[in-house]
N, C-alpha and C positions, 0 to 999 in steps of 0.2 A: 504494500500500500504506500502512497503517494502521501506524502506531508509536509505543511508548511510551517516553521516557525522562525522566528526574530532571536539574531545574539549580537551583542553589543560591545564585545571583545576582538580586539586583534588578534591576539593567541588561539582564540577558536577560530576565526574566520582560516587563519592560517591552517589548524588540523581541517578543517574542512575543506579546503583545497586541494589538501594532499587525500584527502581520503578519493575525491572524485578522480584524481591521475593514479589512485592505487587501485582503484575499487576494493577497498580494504573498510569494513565497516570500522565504525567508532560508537561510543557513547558518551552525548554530549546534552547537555542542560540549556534550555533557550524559554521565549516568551512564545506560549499558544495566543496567533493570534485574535482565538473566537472570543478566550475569558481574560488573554493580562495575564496569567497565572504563569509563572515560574514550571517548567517541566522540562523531565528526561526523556531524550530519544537517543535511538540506537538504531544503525545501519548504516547503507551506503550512501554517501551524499551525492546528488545527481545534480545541483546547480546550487552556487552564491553570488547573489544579486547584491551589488552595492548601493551604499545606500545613494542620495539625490545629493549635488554638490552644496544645494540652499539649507540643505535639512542639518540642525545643529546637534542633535543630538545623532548619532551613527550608528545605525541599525541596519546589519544583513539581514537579505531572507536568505533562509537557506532554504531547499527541496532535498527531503532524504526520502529513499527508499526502503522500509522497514522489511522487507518481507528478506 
């Protein structure tokens, strides 16, 4: 399954970069972005979206792959 959520860290955007050149899962903690809520996901990441150059606070999305 297909999932979207927000992290806010350079260190993770970084392992999730590399996860997507390894296809090597990970498990990694970010923002769901239905509730706000702080949650763990684990898999393979399939895409990280940068955040908008105007937006101050910096927020990837990521797309991971659970299955």
């Amino acid at each position: 399954m297909r999932l979207h959520f927000y992290i806010d860290n350079d260190d993770d955007a970084e392992r999730c970069k590399e996860s997507i050149g390894t296809k090597m899962q990970i498990a990694i903690g970010g923002t769901d972005p239905l509730t706000g809520r702080a949650k763990s996901y684990r898999g393979v990441v399939l895409a990280v979206e940068a955040p908008p150059v105007a937006e101050a606070c910096e927020r990837w999305r990521i797309t991971i792959d659970t299955q």
